[in-house]
Each structure stands twice: as C-alpha cells, then as structure tokens.
C-alpha positions in Angstrom: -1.3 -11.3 -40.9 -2.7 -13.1 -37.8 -4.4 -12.2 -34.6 -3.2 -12.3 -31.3 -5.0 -11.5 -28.2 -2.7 -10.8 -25.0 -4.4 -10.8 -21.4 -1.6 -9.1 -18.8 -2.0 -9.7 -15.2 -1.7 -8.0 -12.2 2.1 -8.1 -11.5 2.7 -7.5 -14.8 0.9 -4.0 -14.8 1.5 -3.0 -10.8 3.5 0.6 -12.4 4.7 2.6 -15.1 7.6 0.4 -15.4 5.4 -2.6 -15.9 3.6 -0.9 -18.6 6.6 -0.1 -20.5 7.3 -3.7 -20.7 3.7 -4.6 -22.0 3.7 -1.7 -24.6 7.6 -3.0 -26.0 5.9 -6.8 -25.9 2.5 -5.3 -28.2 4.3 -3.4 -30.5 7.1 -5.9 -31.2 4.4 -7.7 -32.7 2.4 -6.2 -35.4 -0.4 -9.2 -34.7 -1.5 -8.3 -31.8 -5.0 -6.8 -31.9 -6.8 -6.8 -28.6 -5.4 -6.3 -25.2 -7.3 -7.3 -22.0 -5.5 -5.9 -19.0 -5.8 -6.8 -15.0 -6.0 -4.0 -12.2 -2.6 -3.3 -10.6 -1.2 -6.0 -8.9 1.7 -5.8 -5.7 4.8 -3.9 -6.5 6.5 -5.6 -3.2 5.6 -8.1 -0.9 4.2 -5.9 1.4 2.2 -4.2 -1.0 -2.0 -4.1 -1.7 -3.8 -5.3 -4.6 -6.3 -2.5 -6.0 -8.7 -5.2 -6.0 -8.7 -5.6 -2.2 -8.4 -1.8 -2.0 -11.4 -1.7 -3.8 -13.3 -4.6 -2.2 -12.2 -2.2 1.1 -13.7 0.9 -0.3 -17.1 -1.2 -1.0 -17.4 -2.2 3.2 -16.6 0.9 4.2 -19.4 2.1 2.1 -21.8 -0.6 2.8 -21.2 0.2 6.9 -21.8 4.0 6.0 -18.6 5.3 6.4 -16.0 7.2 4.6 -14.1 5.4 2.0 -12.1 8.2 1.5 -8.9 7.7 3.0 -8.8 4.1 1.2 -9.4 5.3 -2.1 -6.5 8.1 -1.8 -4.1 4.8 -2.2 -6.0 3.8 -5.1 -6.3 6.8 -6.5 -2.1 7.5 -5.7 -1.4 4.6 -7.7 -3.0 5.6 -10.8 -2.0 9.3 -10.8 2.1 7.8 -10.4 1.3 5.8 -13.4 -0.5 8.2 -15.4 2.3 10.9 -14.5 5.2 8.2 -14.8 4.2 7.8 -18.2 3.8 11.0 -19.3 -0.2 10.6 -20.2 -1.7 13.4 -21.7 -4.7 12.5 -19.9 -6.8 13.8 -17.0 -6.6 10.7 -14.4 -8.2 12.7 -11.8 -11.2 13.2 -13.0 -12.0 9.4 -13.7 -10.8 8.6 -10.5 -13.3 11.3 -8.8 -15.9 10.1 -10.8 -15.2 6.4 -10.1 -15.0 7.8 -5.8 -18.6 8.9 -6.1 -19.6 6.0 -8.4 -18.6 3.8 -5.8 -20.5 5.6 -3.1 -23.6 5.8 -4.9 -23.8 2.0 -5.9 -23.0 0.4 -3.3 -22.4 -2.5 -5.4 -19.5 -4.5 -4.6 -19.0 -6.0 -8.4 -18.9 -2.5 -9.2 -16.4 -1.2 -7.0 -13.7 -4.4 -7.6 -14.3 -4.0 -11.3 -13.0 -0.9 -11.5 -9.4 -1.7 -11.0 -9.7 -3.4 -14.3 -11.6 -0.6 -15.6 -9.1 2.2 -15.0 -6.1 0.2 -16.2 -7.6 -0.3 -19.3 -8.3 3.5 -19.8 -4.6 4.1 -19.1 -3.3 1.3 -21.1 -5.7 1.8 -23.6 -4.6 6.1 -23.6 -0.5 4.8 -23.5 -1.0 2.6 -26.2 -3.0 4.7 -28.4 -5.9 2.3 -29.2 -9.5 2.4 -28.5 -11.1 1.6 -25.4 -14.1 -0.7 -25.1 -15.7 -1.2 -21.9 -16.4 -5.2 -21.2 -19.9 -3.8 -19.3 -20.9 -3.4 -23.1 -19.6 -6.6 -24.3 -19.4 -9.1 -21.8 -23.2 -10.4 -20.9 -24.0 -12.8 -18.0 -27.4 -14.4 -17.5 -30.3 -13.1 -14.8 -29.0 -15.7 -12.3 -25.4 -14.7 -12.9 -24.6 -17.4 -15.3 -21.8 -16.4 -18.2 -23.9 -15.8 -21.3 -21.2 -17.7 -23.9 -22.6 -17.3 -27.5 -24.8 -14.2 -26.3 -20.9 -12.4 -25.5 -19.7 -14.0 -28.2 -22.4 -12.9 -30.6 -22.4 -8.9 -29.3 -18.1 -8.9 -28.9 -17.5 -10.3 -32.1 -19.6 -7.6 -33.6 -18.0 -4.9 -31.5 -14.8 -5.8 -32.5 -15.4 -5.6 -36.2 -15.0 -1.7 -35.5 -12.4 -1.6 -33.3 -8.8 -3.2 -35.0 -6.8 -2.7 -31.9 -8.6 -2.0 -28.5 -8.0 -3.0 -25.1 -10.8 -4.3 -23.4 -10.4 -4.5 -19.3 -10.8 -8.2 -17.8 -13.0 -9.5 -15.1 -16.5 -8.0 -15.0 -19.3 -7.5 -17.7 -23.2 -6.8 -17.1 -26.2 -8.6 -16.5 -28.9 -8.1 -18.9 -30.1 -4.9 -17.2 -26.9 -3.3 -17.6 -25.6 -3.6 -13.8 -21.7 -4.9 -13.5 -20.8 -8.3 -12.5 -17.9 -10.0 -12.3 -16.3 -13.2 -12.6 -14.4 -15.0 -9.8 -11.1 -13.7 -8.5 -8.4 -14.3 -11.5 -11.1 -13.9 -13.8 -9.2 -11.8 -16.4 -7.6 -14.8 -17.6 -11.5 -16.0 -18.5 -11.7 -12.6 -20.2 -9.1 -12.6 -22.2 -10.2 -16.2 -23.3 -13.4 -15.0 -24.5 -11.9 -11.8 -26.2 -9.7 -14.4 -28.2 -12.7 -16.8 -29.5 -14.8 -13.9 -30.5 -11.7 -12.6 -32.8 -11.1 -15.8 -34.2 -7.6 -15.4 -32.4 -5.0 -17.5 -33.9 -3.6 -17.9 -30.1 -4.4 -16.3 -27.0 -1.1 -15.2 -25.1 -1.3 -15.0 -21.7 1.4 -12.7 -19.8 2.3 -13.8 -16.2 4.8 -13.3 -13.7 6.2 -17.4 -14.7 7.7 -18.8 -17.5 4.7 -21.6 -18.1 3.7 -23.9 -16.4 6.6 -26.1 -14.4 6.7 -29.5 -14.4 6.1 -29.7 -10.8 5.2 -27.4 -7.5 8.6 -25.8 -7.6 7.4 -25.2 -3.6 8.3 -29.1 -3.7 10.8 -30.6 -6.6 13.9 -27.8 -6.7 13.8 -26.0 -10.5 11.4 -28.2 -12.1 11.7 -28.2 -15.8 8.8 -25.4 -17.5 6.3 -27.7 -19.8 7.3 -26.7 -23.5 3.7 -27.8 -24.8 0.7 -29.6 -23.5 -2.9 -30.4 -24.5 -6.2 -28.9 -23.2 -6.7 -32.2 -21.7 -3.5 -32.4 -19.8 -4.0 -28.7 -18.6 -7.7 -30.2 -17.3 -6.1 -33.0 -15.5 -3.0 -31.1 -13.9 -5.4 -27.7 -13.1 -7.9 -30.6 -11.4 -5.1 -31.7 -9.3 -3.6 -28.3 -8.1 -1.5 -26.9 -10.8 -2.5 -23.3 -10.8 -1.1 -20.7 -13.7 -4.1 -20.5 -15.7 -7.7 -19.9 -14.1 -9.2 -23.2 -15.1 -12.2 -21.7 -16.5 -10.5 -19.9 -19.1 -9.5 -23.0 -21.0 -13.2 -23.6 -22.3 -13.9 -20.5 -24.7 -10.3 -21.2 -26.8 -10.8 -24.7 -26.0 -14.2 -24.7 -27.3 -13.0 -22.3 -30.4 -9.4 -24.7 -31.3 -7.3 -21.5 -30.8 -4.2 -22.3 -28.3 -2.9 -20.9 -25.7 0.7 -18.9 -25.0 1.6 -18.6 -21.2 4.6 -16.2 -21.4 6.7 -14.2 -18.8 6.3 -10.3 -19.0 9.5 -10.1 -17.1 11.1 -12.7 -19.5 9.8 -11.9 -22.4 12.5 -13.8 -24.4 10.9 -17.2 -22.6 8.9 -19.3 -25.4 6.8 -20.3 -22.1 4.0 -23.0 -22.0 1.9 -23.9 -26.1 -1.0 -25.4 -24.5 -3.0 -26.9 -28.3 -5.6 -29.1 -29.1 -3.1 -32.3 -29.2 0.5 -32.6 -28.6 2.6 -32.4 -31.5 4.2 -36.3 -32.5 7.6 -35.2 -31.0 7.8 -33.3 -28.2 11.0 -31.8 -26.4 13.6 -34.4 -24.8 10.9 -37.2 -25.8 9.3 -37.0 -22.5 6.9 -39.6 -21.4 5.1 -37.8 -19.1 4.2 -33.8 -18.8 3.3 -32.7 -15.4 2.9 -33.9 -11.7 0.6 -32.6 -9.3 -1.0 -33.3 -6.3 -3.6 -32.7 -3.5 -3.6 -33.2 -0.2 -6.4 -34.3 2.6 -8.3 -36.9 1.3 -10.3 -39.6 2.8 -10.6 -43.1 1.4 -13.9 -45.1 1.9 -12.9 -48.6 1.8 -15.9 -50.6 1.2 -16.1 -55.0 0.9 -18.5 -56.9 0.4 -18.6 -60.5 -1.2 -19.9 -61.0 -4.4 -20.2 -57.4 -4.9 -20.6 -57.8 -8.6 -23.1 -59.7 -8.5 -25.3 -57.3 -6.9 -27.6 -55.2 -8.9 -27.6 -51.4 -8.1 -24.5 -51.7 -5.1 -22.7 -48.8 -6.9 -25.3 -46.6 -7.4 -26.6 -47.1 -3.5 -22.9 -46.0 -2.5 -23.2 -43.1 -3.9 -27.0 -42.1 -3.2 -26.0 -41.8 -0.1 -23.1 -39.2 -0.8 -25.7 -37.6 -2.9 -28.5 -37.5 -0.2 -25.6 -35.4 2.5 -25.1 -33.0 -0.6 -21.4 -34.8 -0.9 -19.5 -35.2 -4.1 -16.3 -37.8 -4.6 -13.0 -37.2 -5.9 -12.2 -40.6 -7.4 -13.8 -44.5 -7.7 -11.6 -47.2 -7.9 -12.9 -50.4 -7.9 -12.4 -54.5 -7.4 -14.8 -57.2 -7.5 -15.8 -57.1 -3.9 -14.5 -53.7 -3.1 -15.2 -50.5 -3.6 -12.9 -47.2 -2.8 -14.3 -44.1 -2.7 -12.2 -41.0 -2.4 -13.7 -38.0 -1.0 -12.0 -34.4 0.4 -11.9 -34.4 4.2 -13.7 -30.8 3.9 -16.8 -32.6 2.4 -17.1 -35.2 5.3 -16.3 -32.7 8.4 -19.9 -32.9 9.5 -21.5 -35.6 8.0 -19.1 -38.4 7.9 -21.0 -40.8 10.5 -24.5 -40.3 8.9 -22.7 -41.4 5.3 -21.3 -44.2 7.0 -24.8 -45.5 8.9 -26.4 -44.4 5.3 -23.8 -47.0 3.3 -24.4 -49.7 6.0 -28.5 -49.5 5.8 -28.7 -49.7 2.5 -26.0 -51.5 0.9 -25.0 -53.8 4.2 -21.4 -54.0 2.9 -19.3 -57.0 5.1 -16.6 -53.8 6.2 -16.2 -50.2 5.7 -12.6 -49.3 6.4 -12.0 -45.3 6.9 -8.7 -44.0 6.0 -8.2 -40.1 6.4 -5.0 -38.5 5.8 -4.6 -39.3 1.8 -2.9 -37.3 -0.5 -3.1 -37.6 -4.3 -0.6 -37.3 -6.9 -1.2 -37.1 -10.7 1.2 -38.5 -12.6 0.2 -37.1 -16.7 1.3 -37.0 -20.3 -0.2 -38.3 -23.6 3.0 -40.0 -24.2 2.2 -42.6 -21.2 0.0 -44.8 -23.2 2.5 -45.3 -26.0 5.3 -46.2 -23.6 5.7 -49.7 -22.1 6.5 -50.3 -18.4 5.3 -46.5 -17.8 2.8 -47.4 -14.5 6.2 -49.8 -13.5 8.4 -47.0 -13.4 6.2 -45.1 -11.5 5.3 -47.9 -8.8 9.1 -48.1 -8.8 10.4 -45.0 -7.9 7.9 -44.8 -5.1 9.1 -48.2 -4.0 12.7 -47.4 -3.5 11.6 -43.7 -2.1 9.7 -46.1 0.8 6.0 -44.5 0.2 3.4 -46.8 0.7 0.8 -46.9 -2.0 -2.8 -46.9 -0.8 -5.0 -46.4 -3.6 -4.3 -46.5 -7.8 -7.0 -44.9 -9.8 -5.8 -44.6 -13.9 -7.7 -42.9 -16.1 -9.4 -44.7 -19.0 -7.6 -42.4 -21.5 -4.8 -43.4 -19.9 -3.4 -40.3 -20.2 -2.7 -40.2 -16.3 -2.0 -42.5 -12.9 -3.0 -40.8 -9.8 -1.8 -42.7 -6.4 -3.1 -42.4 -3.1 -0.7 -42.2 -0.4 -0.1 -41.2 3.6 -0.2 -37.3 3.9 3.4 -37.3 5.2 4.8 -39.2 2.3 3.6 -36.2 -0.3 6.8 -34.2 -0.9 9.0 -37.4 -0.7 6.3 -39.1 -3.4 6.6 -36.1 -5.6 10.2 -35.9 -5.9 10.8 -39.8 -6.6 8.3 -39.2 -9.6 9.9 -36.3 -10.8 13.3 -37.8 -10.5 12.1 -41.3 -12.1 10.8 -39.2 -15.2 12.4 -36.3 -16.1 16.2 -36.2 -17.1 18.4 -33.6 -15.8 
C-alpha cells in the first residue's frame, strides 16, 4: 500500500456538494492518508471568499467596530454545510468561539486562518478521520521564516499517530505559539509539506483545472493540458506566468523526489498534470516542447561599448549600479561589445534616470539604448535539446506571424528559448508558437 496526500482548494470545497465530491475522490482510493483542505472558496461569480470575509472581520476589529454582521455570512456558510451534510456536530459553537477569538486577538493571521481551520473540522467530522491542527505542526522562524526540517521533524512525528487526518492548509505558529500564515494560495505549500513529512509517494493536488495547459487558454483557444513535466520545467513556466501551482510549493516534494498530481475535482476522471523529477524517455504525441508562457512590460537596457570584453569588471559595474537603486534584472543577454539587460518596468518607475547616469559614470559605455514596452515569451521542454532545428522553428513561426524579435536569451540547459518582443505583438507571438509546436 502507498501514500497519498491530497490538498483541495477553495472552489473545490465552496459547499456541501463540493464536499461530496472530495469524500467519493478519498475513499475511491484506499491510499490516501492525509487531507489538507482550503477555506470555502466562490460558489458563483458574484460570490465572497471566507478568506476576504475574514480579512474583513479582522479591519473591522482593528477600527473597533462590530464585526458582527460580517461574520453572520461566514458563519451561514458553514452552518449550510454542516446541516447539508447531515453532521452530527455542533458548528455553532466553534463558530461562536472562533467570533470571540477573533475579537480578542486582533491578529489578522489569526482571523484569515480560520477559514482553513473550520473546513478542516468539518471535513475532518464528514470524513471520519482525526483532526490535527497545523498551529501544532507547522513552525515558522521568529522573523517569520518557514522552519523546513523543524516542521518536518515535529509533523512527521505527529503523523505517526494519526493514519488518516486532515490537516487544514495555510497558517502554522511561530515558536511562541501565535498563528501565522503563508501567502495567499498557501495551502498548496501546505499540502507540499504534509506530503514530504509522510514520505508521500505523490502529492495530488485538486483544483478547479485539468493541469496545467499548454498555453494561457486567455490567449491560444483550447490549448492542449501538459500530460507530464519536470520540476524544472514547472520552475521555468511558473517564472514566466504560468499559474496553477503556488510556486513555492514545488520545493518540499521537490526537495523530498515525491511528484506531483494536479487533478480536477470537478473531473475527476482527468489524469491531469504528473509533474516528476525528469520526464519519462517518451512522452505523449512526442512533443518537443512542453509549455509556453509569457510576461509582459519589460524594459530592455541596451548597452555598447567597444572592446567590451576586454574590459575587466564591465559586467559586474552594470550591475552594481542596479544593485546600488535596490533593482533586480530579469534576464542578461550578452555580445562582445554589448550588453542587454532586461529589467520589469515596475522596478525602474522611479529610478530609471539615476541607473542610467550610474551606468554612464562608471562604466562610460559608447551608447545606452532604452527600449520599454517588451514582452517575454518562454518557449520550454526537455525535449528541445535533443531535437535539431528546434530554435529555427521557433524564429520561424514568428517570422511568418510578422513579430519582430528584439531580444533572444536561451538558457544554458537549454531546456528553454525566451524572446523579447513589442508589447503589441504578445498574443500574435504566442499563438504562432503554439501553432508551430503543437499538432492538433
């Protein structure tokens, strides 16, 4: 028998009906052992997260007013569950207790991690498996900082008592007990570290998608879904916009070899996205590459000099004087008397002119040319550096689409080929790819 460990998210326990779904997907599958659940998520466009409910609870709070009339929708959504499902279980008094809890703390990692919290006492009562709260089990550092091998230390031993349990996602506790919690869409982190303390032999992660799609399907109509992919193509597509998993959840199953299941709770039929170690010797339809994705607004620092080279330290003044303005750069592309430097137009809103009059003092390039308006598009796959005329294809397709390339950075894994282009050729670009690459 294996372990699984399955992370739900927010749409995929918003009500009773959602639940349902999640308890037919555990118990269709006798190795699933731990379940770490999200708070409710929108039941219809129009709807409210708990989270933000809860975020609003904590203002109204903090401005010493009532937080009453908030909560009652909070506390509405959990008594439909609970009574949807039948629970013999007295909701009301957890949710009284969490009202006052709320008001007395005034803690806003407190109040959003509760949404987590409750689900997992109702999941946890539906399911009939114990309950272990991640403010026992999840440890963060004095300054904040995720405690890894501390967690994985104290959860690994807590689970050795506990053969199924649900564990709620997001939050855990500094060292003096108080709550803290992860960035928004940190339950996907949570589950991630629930998975490497019990030596998980994958970690499935249920979403409202079917994996991960080729493509922004906000760009290239019905983009094929990405059977299987690496850690390092997930890092490289993630980097560049591609946004199912929370980035930072790749490191603890990363770090631990166990791979990753992206699965539809709607669809659970769907094989979804295997994201492993390294990609299996044939993959589906023998595709060269496995993603596209892009960014845009981007500046491009062109900077010439002759005999570049030949210079000792020119490189390292460049970017001393990104450093000294507290700015960081995308990409580096390089010639022998030219250097590119790519930088996000947010980083240079202020302090573009004093990088520029930094460069020219110390480095006394011949020209700086300033291009703003770049977007970048990844192009990424493992099979890339195996296939010949690959980068020709690519140069190709955005040829005959008439997008003008402005900068070419590849990676020296040569596992991607990102391209700089004009803002306005992004969703043109993207498509030609896609359309030079994948077969119908």
């Amino acid at each position: 028998m294996g372990i699984k460990v399955a992370k739900f998210g927010g749409s995929s326990l918003c009500d009773a009906e959602h639940f349902r779904r999640v308890k037919a997907i555990v118990e269709s599958d006798t190795d699933y052992c731990y379940v770490v659940p999200s708070a409710p998520g929108k039941r219809f466009d129009a709807d409210e997260k708990i989270t933000d409910l809860l975020y609003q609870c904590h203002r109204q709070v903090e401005r010493g007013r009532s937080h009453e009339e908030i909560f009652k929708k909070i506390a509405d959504r959990y008594i439909k569950i609970a009574r949807d499902l039948a629970l013999d279980f007295d909701v009301t008094e957890m949710l009284l207790e969490t009202s006052d809890a709320i008001r007395r703390y005034k803690n806003p990692d407190f109040a959003a991690s509760r949404g987590e919290y409750m689900n997992a006492v109702l999941l946890s009562k539906y399911l009939g498996w114990d309950f272990i709260d991640a403010q026992d089990v999840i440890k963060f550092d004095r300054q904040g900082s995720f405690a890894a091998e501390w967690t994985n230390e104290v959860l690994t031993e807590a689970l050795k008592n506990h053969p199924r349990a649900v564990i709620p996602g997001f939050y855990g506790s500094y060292p003096n007990g108080d709550v803290h919690t992860f960035s928004r869409g940190g339950s996907d982190i949570s589950g991630a570290i629930v998975a490497r303390a019990a030596r998980a032999d994958v970690y499935v992660n249920w979403t409202d998608v079917s994996g991960f799609m080729m493509a922004d399907p906000r760009i290239v109509k019905n983009p094929k879904v990405i059977r299987e992919l690496s850690y390092a193509e997930l890092r490289e597509l993630s980097y560049m916009g591609a946004t199912v998993l929370h980035e930072d959840a790749i490191f603890p199953v990363h770090k631990a070899g166990i791979p990753t299941n992206i699965r539809n709770t709607n669809a659970p039929q769907d094989p979804g996205t295997m994201i492993v170690m390294q990609p299996t010797s044939k993959r589906e339809d023998q595709q060269v590459i496995t993603g596209i994705a892009g960014h845009k607004n981007f500046t491009l620092l062109s900077i010439e000099k002759a005999m570049m080279n030949a210079e000792l330290g020119f490189g390292r003044r460049v970017l001393q004087a990104l450093e000294d303005f507290g700015v960081s750069f995308e990409h580096l592309p390089t010639g022998i008397d030219t250097m590119s430097v790519v930088i996000a137009d947010k980083e240079l809103v202020t302090r573009k002119d004093q990088i520029i009059q930094r460069i020219q003092q110390t480095c006394q390039p011949d020209s700086i040319e300033i291009s703003a308006g770049i977007a970048l598009i990844a192009t990424v796959g493992h099979g890339m550096s195996s296939t010949p005329g690959t980068a020709a294809k690519l140069f190709n397709a955005l040829y005959e689409a008439g997008v003008n390339i402005r900068m070419i950075d590849q990676g020296s894994s040569e596992m991607n080929i990102i391209v700089g282009i004009n803002i306005e050729d992004f969703e043109t670009a993207m498509n030609a790819i896609y359309r030079a690459f994948v077969k119908d």
